[in-house]
C-alpha positions in Angstrom: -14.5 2.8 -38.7 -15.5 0.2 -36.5 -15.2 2.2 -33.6 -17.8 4.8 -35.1 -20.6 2.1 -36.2 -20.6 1.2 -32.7 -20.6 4.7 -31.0 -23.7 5.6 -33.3 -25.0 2.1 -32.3 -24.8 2.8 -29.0 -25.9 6.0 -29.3 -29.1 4.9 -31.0 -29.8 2.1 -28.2 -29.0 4.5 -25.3 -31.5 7.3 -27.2 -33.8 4.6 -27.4 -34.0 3.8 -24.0 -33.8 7.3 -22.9 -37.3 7.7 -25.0 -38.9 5.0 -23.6 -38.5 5.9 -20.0 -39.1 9.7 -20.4 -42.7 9.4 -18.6 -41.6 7.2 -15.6 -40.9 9.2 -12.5 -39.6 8.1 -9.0 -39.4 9.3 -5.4 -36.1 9.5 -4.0 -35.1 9.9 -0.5 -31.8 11.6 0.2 -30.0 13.4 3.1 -33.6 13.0 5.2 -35.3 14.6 2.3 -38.3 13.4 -0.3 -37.7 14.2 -4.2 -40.9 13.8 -5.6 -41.5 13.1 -9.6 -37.9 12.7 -10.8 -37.6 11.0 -14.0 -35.9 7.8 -13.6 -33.6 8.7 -16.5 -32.3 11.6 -14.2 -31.9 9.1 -11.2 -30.0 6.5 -13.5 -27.9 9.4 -15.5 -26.7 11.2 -11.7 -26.0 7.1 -10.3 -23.9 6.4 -13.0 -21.8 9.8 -12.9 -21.4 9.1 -8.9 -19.8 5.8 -9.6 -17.8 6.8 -11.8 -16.3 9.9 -9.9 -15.9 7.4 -6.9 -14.1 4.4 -9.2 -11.8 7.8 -9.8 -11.2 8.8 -6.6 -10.5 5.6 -5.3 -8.0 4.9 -8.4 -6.4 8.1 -7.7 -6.1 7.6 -3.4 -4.8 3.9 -4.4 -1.6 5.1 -7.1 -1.3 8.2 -4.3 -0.5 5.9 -1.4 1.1 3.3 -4.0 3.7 6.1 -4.8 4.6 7.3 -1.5 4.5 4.1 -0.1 1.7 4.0 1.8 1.6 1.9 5.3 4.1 -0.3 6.0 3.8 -4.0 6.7 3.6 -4.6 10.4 6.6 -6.6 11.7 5.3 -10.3 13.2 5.4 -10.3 16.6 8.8 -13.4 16.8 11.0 -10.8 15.1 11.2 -8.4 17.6 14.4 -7.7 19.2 14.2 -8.0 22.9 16.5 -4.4 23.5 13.4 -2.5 21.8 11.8 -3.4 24.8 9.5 -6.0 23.3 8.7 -8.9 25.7 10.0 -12.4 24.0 8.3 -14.9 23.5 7.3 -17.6 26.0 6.4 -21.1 25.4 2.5 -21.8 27.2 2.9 -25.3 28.7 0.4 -27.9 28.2 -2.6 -28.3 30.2 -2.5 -30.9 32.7 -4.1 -34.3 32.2 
């Protein structure tokens, strides 16, 4: 019941808002291109759909790489065995005084 009181709330707000705003227009470049007289409910409506279908396709790229493990952790250069052909290690002496 809660849950419907403040999906009609919000409804009523965003509705408000919408009504409000219905005579403001904006120019928007894009891609090298001018849209002239777009109403900034449009603009705000289209940016909000965008971040949400990008929160989505980085959630889903994330669990895809999460389940197939993704890229390993590189190995620190010390624990390299020498017969792999890695060079070892050597200790730089001081500088002279």
């Amino acid at each position: 019941m809660v849950q419907i009181i403040f999906n009609i709330a919000f409804l009523l707000v965003l509705t408000f808002v919408i009504i409000l705003n219905i005579g403001h227009t904006t120019t928007i470049n894009l891609f090298f291109r001018e849209f002239q007289n777009i109403s900034v409910v449009i603009v705000v409506f289209l940016s909000f759909i965008l971040g949400v279908l990008y929160a989505f396709c980085y959630i889903v790229f994330w669990k895809i790489r999460k389940k197939f493990g993704g890229a390993k952790p590189r190995e620190k250069e010390g624990k390299r065995d020498p017969q792999d052909g890695a060079v070892p290690e050597q200790e730089i002496p001081p500088p002279p005084l």
